[in-house]
C-alpha positions, 0 to 999 in steps of 0.5 A: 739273810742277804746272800750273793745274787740278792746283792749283786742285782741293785748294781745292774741298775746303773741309772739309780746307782749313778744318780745316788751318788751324784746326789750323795756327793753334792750333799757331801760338798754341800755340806764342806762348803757350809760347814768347813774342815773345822766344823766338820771335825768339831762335830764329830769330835763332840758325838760319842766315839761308839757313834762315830765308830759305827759310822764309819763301820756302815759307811766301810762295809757298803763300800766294801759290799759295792766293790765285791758286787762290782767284782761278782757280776758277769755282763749278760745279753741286754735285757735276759736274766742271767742263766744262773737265776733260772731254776733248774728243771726237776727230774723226779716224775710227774706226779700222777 
């Protein structure tokens, strides 16, 4: 199961971030200019409504998944790791 440092990592990469995005989003007004408001809802409109719903249910939870890692992560020193992911050091004795 994913958990907390597990999502907030990929948001430290802002380069891939950034160009996802810009690609995403040129696909998006690639395809409004192509298809148009009405070809966008006639599409959407013939698929099936559960289709459609878990649609938007993904796209609602990534987003929201991105704004809570954005909210998470605490700016650390360029190029160290973050003291929260290094292990602590046990403090049974050393085996024999």
């Amino acid at each position: 199961m994913l958990r907390g440092p597990t999502l907030t990592n990929p948001v430290r990469r802002w380069g891939v971030i950034a160009a996802a995005g810009a690609i995403g989003f040129a696909i998006g007004i690639a395809g409004f200019a192509r298809l148009g408001l009405d070809g966008i809802f006639r599409i959407l409109n013939d698929l099936p409504a559960a289709a459609v719903g878990a649609g938007l249910s993904v796209t609602l939870a990534l987003a929201g998944l991105a704004i809570a890692a954005l909210k998470k992560t605490k700016p650390t020193s360029v190029g160290l790791p973050s003291q929260s992911h290094v292990p602590a050091l046990s403090k049974s004795p050393p085996f024999r």
